[in-house]
C-alpha positions, -999 to +999 in steps of 0.1 A: +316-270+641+326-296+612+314-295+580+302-334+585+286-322+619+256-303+601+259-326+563+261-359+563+290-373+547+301-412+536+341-412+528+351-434+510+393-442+508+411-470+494+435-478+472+434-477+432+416-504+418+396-510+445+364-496+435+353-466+452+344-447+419+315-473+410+307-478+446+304-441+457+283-433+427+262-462+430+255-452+469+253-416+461+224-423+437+205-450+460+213-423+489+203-392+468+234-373+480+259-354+461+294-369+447+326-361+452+353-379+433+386-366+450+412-383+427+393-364+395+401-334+409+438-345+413+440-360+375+419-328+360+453-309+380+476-328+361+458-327+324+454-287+333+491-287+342+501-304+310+482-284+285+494-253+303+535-270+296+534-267+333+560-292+350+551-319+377+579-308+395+568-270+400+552-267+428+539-230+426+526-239+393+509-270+398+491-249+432+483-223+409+466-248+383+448-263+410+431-228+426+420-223+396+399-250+384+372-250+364+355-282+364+321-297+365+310-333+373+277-343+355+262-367+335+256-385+304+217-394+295+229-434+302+236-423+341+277-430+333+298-401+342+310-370+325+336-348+338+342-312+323+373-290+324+370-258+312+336-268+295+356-296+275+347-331+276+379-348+293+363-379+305+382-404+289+417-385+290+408-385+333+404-420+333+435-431+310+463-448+332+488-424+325+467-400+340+463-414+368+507-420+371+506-380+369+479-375+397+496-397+420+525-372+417+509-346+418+489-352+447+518-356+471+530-321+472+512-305+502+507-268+484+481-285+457+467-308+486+464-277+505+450-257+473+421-283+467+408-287+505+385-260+510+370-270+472+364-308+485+348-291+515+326-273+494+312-303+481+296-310+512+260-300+507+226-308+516+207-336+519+246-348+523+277-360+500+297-397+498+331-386+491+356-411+475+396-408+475+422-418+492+423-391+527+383-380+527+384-394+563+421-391+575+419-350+562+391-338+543+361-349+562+374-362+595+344-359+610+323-377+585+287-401+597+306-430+582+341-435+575+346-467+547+383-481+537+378-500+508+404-524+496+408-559+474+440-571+464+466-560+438+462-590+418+425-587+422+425-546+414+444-555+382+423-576+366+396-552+371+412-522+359+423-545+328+391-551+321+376-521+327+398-501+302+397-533+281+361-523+277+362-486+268+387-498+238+422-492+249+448-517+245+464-523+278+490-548+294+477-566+326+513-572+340+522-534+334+489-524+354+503-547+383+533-534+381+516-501+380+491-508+408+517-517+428+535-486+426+511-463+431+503-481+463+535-476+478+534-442+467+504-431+482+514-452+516+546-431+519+539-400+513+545-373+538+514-360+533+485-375+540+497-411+530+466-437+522+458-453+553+423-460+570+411-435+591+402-436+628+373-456+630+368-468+594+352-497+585+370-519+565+357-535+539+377-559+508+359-565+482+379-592+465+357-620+453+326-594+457+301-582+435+295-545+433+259-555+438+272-571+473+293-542+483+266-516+478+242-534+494+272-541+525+275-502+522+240-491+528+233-514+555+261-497+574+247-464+564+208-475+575+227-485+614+237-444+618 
């Protein structure tokens, strides 16, 4: 039997940019489930690997770094996230672009995808778990109550992103985060292993032109009809 066969789990996969951070966490909380944030635990992999001066191109290494982990998702008295590695505060450094450039090549080598399965898994717990990444249900949750791909155009994923970081302070070029975007997209579409697609089933939904208020909301109503 399935992990999703006994918890109930909402995946969540689309490209970057799209959203599924905000829209995950916003569900998990209305939903009272736990929260899985996938590509964290792919960018924590690659800060880990570069304060250990381990290279993105050894694979032992980076599996290695990966086993062993130790990070804790919690948060901050305002409800916005907090990510711990190693009991340090590396919120910020997760969430910084060239972070994510380094995740993106770090999660398509199949011995760290393979290392951090069985800890995605592990997320799944009772009352049940929304899931966000790019493969929660082509690989990791295959099984899962509701299977979401959710997308919005590059254009449309830049401007957010631009903003977003825009926000938090850092100065950022909107043409580089297209070009970026754009990159990263093809990427995580040809990979060998476990390329961004939607998964059997999946509902898509593009939120371009959509308020997170209306995708929530679309989200929930599509969890009410299980």
């Amino acid at each position: 039997m399935t992990v999703a066969a006994t918890i109930p789990v909402i995946a969540i996969d689309g490209p970057s940019g799209s959203g599924k951070g905000t829209i995950a966490r916003r569900v998990s909380e209305a939903l009272g489930y736990h929260l899985l944030d996938s590509g964290a635990l792919y960018r924590l992999t690659a800060i880990a690997a570069e304060s250990q001066n381990i290279a993105l191109n050894d694979v032992n290494g980076l599996a290695g770094v990966a086993l062993g982990l130790d990070v804790e998702f919690d948060s901050n008295e305002d409800g916005s996230e907090r990510i711990l590695l190693s009991g340090k505060d590396v919120t910020r450094q997760v969430r910084l672009e060239s972070t994510g450039a380094g995740a993106s090549t770090v999660a398509a080598i199949p011995a760290v995808r393979e290392s951090l399965l069985a800890r995605q898994r592990a997320f799944a717990e009772a009352p049940g778990l929304v899931a966000d990444g790019r493969d929660m249900g082509t690989n990791v949750f295959t099984s899962a109550a509701l299977k979401i791909f959710l997308t919005a155009s590059a254009e449309e994923r830049a401007r957010r992103r631009h903003k977003q970081l825009k926000d938090k302070g850092m100065d950022v070029s909107l043409a580089a985060l297209s070009r970026d975007i754009e990159d990263r997209d093809r990427r995580d579409s040809e990979r060998s292993v476990a390329p961004l697609r939607p998964a059997p089933g999946a509902r898509i939904l593009d939120s371009s032109g959509l308020s997170i208020v209306a995708v929530t909301n679309t989200v929930l109503e599509w969890v009410a009809e299980l």
